[in-house]
KOLFI-33062 format. One record per residue (C-alpha): x, y, z; residue number from 1. Coordinates in nm, 3 decimals. Layout:
N
east; north; up; k
X; Y; Z; NUM
...
This chain:
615
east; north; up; k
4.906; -0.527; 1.999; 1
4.478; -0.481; 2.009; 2
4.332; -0.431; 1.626; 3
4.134; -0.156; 1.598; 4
3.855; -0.071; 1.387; 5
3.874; 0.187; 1.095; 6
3.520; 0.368; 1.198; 7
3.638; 0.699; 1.365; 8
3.949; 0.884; 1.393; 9
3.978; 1.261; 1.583; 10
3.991; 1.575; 1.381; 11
4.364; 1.607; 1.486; 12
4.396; 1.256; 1.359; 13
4.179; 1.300; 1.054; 14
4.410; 1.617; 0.966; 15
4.735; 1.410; 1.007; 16
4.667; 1.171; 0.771; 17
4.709; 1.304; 0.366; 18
4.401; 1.210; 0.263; 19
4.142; 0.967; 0.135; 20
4.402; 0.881; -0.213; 21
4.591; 0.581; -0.278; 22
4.978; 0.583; -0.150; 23
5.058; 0.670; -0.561; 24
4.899; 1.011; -0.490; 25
5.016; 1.148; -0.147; 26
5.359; 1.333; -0.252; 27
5.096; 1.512; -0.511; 28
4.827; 1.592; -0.271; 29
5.122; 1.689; -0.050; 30
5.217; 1.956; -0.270; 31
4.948; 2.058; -0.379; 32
4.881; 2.143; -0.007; 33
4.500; 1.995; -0.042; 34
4.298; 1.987; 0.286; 35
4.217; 1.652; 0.458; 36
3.878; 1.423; 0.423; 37
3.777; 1.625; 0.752; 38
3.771; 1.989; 0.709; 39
3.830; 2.199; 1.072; 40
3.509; 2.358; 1.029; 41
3.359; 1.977; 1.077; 42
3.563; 1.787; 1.282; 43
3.657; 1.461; 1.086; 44
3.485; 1.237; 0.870; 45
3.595; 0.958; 1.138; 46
3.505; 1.135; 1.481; 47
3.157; 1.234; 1.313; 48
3.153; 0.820; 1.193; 49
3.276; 0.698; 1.507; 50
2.997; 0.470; 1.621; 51
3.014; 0.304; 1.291; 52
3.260; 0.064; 1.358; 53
3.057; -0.180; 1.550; 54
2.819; -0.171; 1.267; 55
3.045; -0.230; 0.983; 56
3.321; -0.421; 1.146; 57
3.652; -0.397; 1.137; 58
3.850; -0.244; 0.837; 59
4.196; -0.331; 0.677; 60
4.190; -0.657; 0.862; 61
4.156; -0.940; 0.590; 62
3.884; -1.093; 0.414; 63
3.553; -1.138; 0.520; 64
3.233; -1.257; 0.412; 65
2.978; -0.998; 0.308; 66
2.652; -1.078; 0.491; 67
2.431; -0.870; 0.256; 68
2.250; -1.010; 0.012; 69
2.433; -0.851; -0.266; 70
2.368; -1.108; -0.556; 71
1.939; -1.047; -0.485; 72
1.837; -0.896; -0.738; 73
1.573; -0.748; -0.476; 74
1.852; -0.558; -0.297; 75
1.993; -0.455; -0.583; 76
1.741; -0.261; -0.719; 77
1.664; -0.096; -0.378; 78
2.016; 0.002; -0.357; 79
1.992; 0.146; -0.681; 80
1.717; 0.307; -0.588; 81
1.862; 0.439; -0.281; 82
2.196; 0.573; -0.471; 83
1.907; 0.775; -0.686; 84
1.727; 0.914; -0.458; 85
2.059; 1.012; -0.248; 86
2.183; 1.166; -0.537; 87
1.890; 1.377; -0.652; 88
1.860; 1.489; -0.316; 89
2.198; 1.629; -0.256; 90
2.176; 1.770; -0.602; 91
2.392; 1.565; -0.812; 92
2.480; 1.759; -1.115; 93
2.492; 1.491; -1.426; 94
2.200; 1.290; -1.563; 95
2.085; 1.013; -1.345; 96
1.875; 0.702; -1.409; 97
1.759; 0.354; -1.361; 98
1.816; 0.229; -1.662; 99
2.172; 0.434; -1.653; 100
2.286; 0.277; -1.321; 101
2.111; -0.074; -1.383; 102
2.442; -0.111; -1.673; 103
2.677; 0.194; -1.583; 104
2.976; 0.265; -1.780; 105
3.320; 0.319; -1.596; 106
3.298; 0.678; -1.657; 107
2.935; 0.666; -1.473; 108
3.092; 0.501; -1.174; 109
3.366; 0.729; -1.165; 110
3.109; 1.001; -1.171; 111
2.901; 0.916; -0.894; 112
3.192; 0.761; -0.643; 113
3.364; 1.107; -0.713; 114
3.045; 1.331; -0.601; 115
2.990; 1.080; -0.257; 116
3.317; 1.109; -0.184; 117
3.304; 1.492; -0.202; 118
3.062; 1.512; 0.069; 119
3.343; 1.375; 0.281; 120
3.610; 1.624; 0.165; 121
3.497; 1.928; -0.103; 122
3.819; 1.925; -0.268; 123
3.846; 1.518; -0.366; 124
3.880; 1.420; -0.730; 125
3.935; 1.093; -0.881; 126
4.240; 1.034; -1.090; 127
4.097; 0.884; -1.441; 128
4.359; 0.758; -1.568; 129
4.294; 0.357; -1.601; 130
4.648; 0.285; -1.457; 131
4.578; 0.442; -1.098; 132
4.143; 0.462; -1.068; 133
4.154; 0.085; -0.957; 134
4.417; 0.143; -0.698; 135
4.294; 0.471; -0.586; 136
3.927; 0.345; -0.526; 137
4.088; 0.021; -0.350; 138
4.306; 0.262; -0.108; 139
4.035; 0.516; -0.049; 140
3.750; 0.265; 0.076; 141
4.007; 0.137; 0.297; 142
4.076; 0.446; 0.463; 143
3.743; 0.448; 0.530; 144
3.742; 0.137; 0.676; 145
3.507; -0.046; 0.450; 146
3.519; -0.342; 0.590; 147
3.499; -0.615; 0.257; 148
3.697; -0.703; -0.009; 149
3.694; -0.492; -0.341; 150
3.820; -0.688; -0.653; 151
4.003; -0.510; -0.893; 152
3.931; -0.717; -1.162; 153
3.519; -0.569; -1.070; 154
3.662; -0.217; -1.140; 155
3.788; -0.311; -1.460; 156
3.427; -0.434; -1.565; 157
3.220; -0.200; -1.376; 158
2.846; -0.270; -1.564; 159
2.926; -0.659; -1.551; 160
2.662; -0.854; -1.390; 161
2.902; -1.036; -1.211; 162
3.107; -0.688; -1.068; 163
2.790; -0.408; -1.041; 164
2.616; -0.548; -0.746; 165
2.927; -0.569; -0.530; 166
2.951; -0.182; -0.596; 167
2.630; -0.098; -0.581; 168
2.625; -0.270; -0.214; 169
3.012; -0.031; -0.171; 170
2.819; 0.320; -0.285; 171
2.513; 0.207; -0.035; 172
2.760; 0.146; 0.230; 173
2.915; 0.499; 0.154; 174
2.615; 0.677; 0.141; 175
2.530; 0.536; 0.484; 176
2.813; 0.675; 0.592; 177
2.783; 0.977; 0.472; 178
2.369; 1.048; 0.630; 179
2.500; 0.930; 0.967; 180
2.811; 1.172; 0.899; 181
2.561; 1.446; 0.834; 182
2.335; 1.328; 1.118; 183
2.588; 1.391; 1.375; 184
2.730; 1.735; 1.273; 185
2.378; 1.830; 1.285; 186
2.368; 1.714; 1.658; 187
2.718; 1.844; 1.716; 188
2.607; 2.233; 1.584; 189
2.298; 2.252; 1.848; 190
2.337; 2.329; 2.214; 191
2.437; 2.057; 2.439; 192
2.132; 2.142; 2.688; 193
1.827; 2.206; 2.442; 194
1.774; 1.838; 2.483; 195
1.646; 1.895; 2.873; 196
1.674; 2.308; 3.024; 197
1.671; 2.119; 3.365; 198
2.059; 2.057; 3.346; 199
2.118; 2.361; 3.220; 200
1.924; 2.529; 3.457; 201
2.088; 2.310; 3.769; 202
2.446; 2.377; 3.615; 203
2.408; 2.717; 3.617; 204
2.260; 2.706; 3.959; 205
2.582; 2.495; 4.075; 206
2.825; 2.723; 3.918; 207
2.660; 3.038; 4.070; 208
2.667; 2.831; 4.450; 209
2.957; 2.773; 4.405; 210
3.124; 3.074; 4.330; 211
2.952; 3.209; 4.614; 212
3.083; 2.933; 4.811; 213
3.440; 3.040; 4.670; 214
3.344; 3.367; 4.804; 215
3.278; 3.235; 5.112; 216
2.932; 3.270; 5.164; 217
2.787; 2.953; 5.256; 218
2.421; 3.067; 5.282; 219
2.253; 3.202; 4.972; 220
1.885; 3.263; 5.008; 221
1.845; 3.435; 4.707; 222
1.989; 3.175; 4.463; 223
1.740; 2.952; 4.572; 224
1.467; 3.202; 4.552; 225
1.559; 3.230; 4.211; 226
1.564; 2.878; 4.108; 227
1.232; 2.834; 4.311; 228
1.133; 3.111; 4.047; 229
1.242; 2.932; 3.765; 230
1.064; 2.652; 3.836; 231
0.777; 2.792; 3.907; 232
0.762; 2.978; 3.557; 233
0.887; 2.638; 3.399; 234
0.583; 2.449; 3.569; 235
0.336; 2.718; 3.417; 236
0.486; 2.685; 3.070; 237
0.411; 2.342; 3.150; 238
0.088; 2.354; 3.252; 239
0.008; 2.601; 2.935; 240
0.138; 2.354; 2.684; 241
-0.047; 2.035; 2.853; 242
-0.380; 2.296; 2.802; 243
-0.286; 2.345; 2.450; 244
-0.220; 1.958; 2.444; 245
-0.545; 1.880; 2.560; 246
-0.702; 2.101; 2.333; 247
-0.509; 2.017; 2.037; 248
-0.617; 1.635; 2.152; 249
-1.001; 1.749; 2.198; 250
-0.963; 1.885; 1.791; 251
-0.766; 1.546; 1.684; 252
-1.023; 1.383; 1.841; 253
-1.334; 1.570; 1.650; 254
-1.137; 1.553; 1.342; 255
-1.109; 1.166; 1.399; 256
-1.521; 1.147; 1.449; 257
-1.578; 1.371; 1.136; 258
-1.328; 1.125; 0.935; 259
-1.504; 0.816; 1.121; 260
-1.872; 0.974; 0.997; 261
-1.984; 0.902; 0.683; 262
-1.815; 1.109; 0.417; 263
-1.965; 1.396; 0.207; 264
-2.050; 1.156; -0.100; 265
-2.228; 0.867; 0.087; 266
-2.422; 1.145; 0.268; 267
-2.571; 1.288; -0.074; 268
-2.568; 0.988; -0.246; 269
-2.832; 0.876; 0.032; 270
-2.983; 1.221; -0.038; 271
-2.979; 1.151; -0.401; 272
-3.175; 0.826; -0.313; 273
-3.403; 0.964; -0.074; 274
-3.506; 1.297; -0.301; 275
-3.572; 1.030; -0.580; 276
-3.821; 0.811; -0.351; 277
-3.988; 1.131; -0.247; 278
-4.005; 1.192; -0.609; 279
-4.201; 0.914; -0.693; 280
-4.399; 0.915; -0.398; 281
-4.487; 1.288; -0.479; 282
-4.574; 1.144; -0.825; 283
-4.809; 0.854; -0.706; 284
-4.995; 1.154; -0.476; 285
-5.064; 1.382; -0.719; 286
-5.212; 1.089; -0.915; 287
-5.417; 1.045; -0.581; 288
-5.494; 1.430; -0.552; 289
-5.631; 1.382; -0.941; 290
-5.807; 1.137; -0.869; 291
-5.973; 1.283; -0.514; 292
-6.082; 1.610; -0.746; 293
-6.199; 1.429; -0.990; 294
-6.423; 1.273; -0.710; 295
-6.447; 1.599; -0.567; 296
-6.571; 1.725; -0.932; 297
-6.828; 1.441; -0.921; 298
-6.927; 1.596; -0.598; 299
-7.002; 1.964; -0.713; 300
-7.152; 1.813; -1.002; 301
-7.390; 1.563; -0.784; 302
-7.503; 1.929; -0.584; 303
-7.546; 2.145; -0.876; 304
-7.801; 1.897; -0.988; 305
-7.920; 1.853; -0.653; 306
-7.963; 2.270; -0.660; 307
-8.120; 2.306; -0.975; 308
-8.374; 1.992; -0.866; 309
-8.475; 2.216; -0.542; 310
-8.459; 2.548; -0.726; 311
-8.721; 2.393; -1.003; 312
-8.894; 2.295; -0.682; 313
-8.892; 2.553; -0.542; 314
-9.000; 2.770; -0.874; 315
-9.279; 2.475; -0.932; 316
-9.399; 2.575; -0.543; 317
-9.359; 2.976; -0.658; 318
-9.602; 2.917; -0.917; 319
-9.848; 2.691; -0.674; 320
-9.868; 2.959; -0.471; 321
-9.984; 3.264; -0.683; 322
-10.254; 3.005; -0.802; 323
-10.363; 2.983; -0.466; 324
-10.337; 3.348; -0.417; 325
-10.566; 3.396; -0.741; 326
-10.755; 3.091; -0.610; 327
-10.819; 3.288; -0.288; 328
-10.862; 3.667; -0.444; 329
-11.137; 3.484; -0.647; 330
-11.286; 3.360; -0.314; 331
-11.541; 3.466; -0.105; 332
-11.396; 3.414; 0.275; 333
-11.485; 3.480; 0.603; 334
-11.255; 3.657; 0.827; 335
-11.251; 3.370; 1.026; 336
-11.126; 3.182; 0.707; 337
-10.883; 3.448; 0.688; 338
-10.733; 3.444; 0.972; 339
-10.708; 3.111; 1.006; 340
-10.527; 3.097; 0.637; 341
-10.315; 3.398; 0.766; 342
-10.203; 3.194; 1.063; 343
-10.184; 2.874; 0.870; 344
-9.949; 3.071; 0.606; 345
-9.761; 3.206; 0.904; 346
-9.659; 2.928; 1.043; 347
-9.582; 2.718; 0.725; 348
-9.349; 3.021; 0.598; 349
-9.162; 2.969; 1.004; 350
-9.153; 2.619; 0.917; 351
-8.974; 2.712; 0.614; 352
-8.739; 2.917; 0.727; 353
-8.633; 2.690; 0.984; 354
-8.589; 2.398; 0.706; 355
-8.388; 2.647; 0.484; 356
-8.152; 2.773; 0.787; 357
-8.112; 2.384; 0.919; 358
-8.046; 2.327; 0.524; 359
-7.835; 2.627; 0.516; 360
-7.644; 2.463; 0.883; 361
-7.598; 2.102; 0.724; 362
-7.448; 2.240; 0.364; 363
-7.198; 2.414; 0.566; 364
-7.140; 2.141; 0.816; 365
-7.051; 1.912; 0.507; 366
-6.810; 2.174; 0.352; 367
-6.650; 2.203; 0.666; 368
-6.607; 1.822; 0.717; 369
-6.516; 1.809; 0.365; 370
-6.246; 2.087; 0.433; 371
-6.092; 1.895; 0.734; 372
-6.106; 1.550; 0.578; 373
-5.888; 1.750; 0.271; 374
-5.629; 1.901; 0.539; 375
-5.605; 1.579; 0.753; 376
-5.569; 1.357; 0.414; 377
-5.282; 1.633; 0.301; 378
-5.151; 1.581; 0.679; 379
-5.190; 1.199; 0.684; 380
-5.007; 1.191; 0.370; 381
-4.744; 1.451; 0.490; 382
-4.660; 1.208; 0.791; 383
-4.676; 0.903; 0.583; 384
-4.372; 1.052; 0.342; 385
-4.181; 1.114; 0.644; 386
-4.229; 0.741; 0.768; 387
-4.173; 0.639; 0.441; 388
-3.820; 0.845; 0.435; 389
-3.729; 0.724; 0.768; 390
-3.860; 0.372; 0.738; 391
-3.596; 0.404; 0.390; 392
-3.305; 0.508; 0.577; 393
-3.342; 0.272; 0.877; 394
-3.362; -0.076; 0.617; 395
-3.760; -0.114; 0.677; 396
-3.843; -0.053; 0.318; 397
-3.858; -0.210; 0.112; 398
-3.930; -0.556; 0.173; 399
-3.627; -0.693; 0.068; 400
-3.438; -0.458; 0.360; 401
-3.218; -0.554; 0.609; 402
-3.464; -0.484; 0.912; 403
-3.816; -0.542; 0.717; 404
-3.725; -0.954; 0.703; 405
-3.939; -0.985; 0.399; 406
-4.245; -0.812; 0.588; 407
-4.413; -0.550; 0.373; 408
-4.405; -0.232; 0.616; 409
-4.502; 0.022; 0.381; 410
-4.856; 0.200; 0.441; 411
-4.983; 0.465; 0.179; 412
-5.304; 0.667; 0.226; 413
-5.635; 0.472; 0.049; 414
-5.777; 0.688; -0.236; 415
-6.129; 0.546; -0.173; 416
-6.102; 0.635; 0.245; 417
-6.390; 0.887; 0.182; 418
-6.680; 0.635; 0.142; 419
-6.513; 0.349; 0.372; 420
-6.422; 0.305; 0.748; 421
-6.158; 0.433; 0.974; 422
-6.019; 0.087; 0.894; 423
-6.022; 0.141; 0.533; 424
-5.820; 0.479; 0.559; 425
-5.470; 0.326; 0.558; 426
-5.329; 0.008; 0.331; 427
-5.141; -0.129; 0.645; 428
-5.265; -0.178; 1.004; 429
-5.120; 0.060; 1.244; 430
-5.140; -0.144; 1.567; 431
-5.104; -0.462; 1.446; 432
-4.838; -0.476; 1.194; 433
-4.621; -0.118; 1.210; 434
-4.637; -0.068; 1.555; 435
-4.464; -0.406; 1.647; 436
-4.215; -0.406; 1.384; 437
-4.093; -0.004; 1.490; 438
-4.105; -0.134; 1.846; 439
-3.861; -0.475; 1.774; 440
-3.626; -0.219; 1.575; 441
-3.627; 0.018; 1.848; 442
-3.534; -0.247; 2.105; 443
-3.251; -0.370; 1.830; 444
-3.107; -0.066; 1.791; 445
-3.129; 0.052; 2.172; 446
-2.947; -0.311; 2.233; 447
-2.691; -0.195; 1.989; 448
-2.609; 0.155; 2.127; 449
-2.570; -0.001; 2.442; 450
-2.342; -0.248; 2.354; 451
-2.145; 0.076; 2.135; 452
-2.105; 0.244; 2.408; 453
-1.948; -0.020; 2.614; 454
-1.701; -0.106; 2.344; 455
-1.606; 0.293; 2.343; 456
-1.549; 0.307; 2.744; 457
-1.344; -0.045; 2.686; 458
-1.163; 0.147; 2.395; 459
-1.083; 0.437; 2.621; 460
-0.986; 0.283; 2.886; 461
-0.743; 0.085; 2.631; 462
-0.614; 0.424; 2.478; 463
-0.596; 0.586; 2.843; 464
-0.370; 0.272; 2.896; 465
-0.174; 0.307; 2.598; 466
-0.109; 0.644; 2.703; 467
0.066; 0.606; 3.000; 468
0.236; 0.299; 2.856; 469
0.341; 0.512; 2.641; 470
0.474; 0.788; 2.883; 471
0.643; 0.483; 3.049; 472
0.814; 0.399; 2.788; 473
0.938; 0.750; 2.734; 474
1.098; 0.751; 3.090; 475
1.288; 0.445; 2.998; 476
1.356; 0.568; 2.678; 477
1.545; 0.897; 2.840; 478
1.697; 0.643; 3.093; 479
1.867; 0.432; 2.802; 480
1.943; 0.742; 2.659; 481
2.184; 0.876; 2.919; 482
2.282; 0.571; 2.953; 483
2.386; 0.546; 2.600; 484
2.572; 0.866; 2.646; 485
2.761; 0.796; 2.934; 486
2.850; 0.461; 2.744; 487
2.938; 0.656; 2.415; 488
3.155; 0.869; 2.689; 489
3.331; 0.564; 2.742; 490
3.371; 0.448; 2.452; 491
3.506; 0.752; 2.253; 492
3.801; 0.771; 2.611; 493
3.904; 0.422; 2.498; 494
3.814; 0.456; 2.171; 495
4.131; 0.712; 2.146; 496
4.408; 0.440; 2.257; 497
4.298; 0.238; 1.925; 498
4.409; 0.436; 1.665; 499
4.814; 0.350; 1.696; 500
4.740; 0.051; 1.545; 501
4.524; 0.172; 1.227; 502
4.900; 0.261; 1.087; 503
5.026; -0.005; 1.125; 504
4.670; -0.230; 0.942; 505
4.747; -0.001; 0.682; 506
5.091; -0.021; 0.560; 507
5.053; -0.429; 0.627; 508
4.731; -0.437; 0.405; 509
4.965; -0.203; 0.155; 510
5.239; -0.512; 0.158; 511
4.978; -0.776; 0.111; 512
4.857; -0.582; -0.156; 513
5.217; -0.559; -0.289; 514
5.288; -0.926; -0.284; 515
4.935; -1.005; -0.430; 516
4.983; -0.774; -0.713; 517
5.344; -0.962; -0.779; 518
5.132; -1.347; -0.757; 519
4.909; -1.149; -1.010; 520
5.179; -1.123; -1.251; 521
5.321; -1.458; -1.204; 522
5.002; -1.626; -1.282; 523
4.982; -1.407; -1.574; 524
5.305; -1.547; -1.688; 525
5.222; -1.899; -1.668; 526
4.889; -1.849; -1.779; 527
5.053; -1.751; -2.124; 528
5.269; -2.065; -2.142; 529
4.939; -2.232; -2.071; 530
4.756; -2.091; -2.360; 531
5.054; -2.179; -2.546; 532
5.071; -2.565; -2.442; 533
4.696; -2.536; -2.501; 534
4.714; -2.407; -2.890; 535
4.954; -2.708; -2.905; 536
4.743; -2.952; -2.740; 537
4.491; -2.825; -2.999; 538
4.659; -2.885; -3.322; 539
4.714; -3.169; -3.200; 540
4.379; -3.294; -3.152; 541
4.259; -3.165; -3.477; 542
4.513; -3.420; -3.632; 543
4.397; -3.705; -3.427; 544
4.066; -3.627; -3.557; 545
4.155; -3.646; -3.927; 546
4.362; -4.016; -3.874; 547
4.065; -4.122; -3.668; 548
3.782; -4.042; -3.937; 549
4.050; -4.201; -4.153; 550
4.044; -4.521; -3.941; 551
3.630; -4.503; -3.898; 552
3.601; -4.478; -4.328; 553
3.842; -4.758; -4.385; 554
3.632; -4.992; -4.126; 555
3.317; -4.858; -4.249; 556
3.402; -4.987; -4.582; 557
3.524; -5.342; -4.460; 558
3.230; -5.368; -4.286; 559
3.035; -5.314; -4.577; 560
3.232; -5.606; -4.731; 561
3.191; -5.800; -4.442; 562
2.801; -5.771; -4.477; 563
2.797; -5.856; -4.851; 564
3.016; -6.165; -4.813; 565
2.734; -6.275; -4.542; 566
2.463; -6.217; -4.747; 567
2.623; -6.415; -5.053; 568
2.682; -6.680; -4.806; 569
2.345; -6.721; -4.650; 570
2.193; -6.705; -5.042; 571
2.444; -7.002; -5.103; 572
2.294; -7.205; -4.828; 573
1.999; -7.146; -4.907; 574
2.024; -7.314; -5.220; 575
2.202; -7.558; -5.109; 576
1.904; -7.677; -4.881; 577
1.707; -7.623; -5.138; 578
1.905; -7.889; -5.363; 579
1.964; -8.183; -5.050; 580
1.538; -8.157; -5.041; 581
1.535; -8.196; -5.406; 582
1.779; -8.489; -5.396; 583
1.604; -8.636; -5.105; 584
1.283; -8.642; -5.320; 585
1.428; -8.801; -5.620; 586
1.669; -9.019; -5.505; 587
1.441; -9.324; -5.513; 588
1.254; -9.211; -5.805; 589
1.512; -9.105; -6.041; 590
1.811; -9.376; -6.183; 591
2.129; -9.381; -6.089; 592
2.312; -9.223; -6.365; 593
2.082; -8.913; -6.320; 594
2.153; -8.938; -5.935; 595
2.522; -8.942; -6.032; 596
2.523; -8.651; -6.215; 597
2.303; -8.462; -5.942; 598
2.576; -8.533; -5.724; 599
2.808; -8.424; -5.971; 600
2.671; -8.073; -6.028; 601
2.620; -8.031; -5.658; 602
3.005; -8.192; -5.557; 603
3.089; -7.837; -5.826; 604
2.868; -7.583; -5.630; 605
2.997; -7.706; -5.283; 606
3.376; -7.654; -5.430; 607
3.278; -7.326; -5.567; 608
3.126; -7.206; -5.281; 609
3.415; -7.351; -5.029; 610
3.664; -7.152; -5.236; 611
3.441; -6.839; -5.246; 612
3.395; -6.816; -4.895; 613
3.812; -6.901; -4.857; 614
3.842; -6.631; -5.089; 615
């Protein structure tokens, strides 16, 4: 007989079975006539879940590894976080926290295993009471075919660090398969043709031939008129929305340069900058304006003098002339005299005119040129701002600047350009120094715009590519896609011939679960008669230790003896040496008696010290 996998079941199926509760419950759910994990108005929790089982495996089959790094602490605090954010965004309606879930409390667990498992069936509740929870949870994840081991020892310690990441890695798996459960009723509700109106449009084009086929009338101009209609209105609601495409792309793509242009702040920030060199600037000029009407002052004051120096000439010539007049009333002339005088007087007052006019003609001549050297200075000085702000924003200025390579392109407006050359007007040559430097920058910057705009037709040509990549990859996306379908097709006809066997898993994973629960309690008995032989092996021990520090006192002290019989013996041969090297010395020296009794005294120590050392 095939094994099958635990990950879908039909709604007729789903409704068969009693529900998601361990075997202890069913006769109570039973009569308490409770609806099933899959509610009609859904279809079931397994037919929504039924492409889960190649994902998670097969359920109710035996133990398997768990390929999930459940014991990194990594993926269990993104699980936790997951289970939070799940929860608060399906409303959970208890307090909920990291701290709360990092060490839960069996009620927590209970809780939140309780609300997942309502978003399979509405009516579910836990029992609480300690006796059945563990069993309950056990029979309920296998149901759902979760496809790893749960330890019921881990539900009796829920916020252990040795139990809470295996559950945390169980609610994770839940709550996946509750968003995929959620993801396909959502496909289920909407219409089976939104995804492409062309198959709706040919079925109902088929059904219609068809019937008039049935009707027998084999020829039906008008049906295809109509779907020649269609089409056409289709292609100009597809010719509209690649307009408003383009269009929306033309804005994206404006929105992209205004993002990819300098932003609001760097633009008045460089204002800022700008305003404040122009301020200074301004400054140094209207030092130079002070200092050009001050000159101008000197000016005036140089002509009034000049004036009053002619008009006192001029007075001083007033006066020589009435004494000449008195001269001449006093004078006898002849008209000849006269008229010569007269014509003399004539011609010097002509020649005096003319001098005043052509004095008159130059005065206003040197106004006028002072007048236009003024407005050319204020326009000279106008354009030499504007270089200065343009030479600032392009890096000439100053000389530390990208562009000005430690070349001092400034040029300011002489003060003393009045009583100097053309040459003396400006403080930098024009043709020399500026003129090449604006002309290298130029040719930089022309290189450079150049070389931009190749890189933007390259990057075009790359997006233009990427585009129909892209559309390509579409295609073949919709290909795999009905191909997927027509596989899932497949799959869910012989996925129906599988599910005889998920009985059968079940009430063999019940038996197992039988017999392990009995091999529970037998180790439990001889786990007491261990403890038992273990208190006795204790006591035990503890009187072994008392004899044996016993034993180790009673050698300590006949060690001690041991070392203080040594140590008398080793002072005793010392002496003894001591006394042979006295002997030796004295043995010719001294007389016999004396030697006698020498030998004596020592014959007495050697006895006492033999019977000592016996002793």
């Amino acid at each position: 007989m095939r094994r099958s996998t635990l990950g879908g079941m039909s709604a007729v199926q789903a409704n068969n079975r009693s529900s998601l509760a361990a075997p202890s419950r069913m006769s109570n759910i039973a009569a308490d006539k409770r609806h099933s994990l899959a509610p009609p108005r859904k279809s079931s929790v397994g037919g929504d879940l039924s492409r889960r089982s190649s994902v998670f495996g097969r359920g109710g089959g035996g133990t398997r590894a768990d390929p999930r790094p459940v014991e990194s602490k990594k993926y269990f605090h993104e699980s936790i976080k997951r289970v939070i954010a799940y929860l608060t965004e399906h409303a959970y309606d208890r307090t909920i926290s990291l701290k709360m879930l990092t060490t839960p409390t069996t009620k927590d667990f209970q809780f939140v295993l309780e609300f997942l498992l309502r978003g399979i069936d509405s009516n579910y509740s836990l029992d609480q009471t300690k006796a059945k929870f563990e069993d309950e949870v056990i029979g309920v994840f296998k149901a759902l075919g979760y496809p790893f081991e749960i330890r019921k020892q881990a539900l009796y310690t829920v916020g252990s660090p040795h139990s809470w990441p295996a559950l945390v890695a169980t609610l994770t798996w839940l709550i996946d398969l509750l968003e995929y459960s959620e993801e396909v009723l959502a496909r289920k509700e909407e219409d089976c043709f939104d995804a492409d109106l062309t198959f709706k449009i040919f079925f109902e084009y088929l059904s219609k031939a068809y019937q008039t086929f049935l009707d027998g009338d084999d020829d039906s101009p008008e049906l295809d008129d109509e779907l020649s209609m269609v089409f056409e209105s289709r292609n100009g609601q597809v010719k509209s929305e690649i307009e408003q495409l383009l269009a929306a792309n033309i804005e994206l793509r404006a929105s992209l340069h205004s993002l990819h242009s300098p932003s609001p702040l760097t633009h008045a920030l460089q204002q800022s900058e700008d305003l404040q060199s122009d301020l200074g600037k301004f400054k140094k000029l209207v030092s130079q304006m002070g200092q050009h009407e001050q000159q101008l002052s000197a000016k005036v004051g140089e002509r009034s003098s000049d004036l009053r120096a002619t008009q006192e000439e001029l007075a001083a010539v007033v006066v020589e002339v009435e004494q000449l007049r008195a001269t001449l009333s006093v004078q006898e002339l002849s008209p000849a005299d006269v008229l010569r005088m007269n014509g003399e007087r004539n011609r010097l007052e002509l020649e005096l005119k003319g001098l005043i006019g052509a004095k008159d003609d130059k005065t206003g001549e040197v106004l006028k040129c002072e007048v236009d050297i003024s407005k050319q200075s204020d326009a000279v000085q106008s354009l030499l701002l504007d270089y200065t702000s343009r030479a600032t924003r392009l890096q000439l200025l100053p000389e530390s600047a990208t562009n000005a390579h430690g070349r001092k392109l400034s040029c300011e407006l002489v003060a003393s350009s009045a009583a100097g050359g053309p040459a003396k007007v400006l403080s930098a040559e024009l043709l020399h120094l500026l003129k090449p430097a604006l002309s290298d920058l130029k040719a930089s910057l022309t290189s450079q715009l150049h070389e931009a705009q190749e890189q933007l037709l390259k990057l075009q040509d790359q997006v233009d590519r990427s585009e129909q990549a892209k559309q390509d990859k579409e295609d073949e996306t919709a290909g795999l896609e009905r191909k997927a379908a027509k596989l899932e097709a497949i799959f869910n006809s012989e996925k129906e011939t599988l599910y005889g066997d998920v009985d059968e898993l079940t009430r063999r994973s019940e038996k197992v679960l039988g017999e392990a629960l009995e091999l529970r309690a037998q180790l439990a008995a001889k786990r007491s008669s261990a403890q038992q032989a273990l208190g006795s092996l204790g006591s035990e021990l503890d009187a072994n230790r008392r004899q044996w520090a016993r034993e180790r006192e009673e050698l300590y002290s006949a060690l001690i003896r041991t070392i203080d019989r040594l140590m008398n013996h080793k002072v005793f041969f010392f002496f003894l040496a001591d006394a042979v090297a006295v002997a030796a010395v004295v043995s010719e020296s001294v007389p016999v008696t004396v030697r006698a009794r020498v030998c004596a005294c020592l014959g007495v120590c050697l006895s006492d010290s033999s019977a000592h050392s016996t002793a």
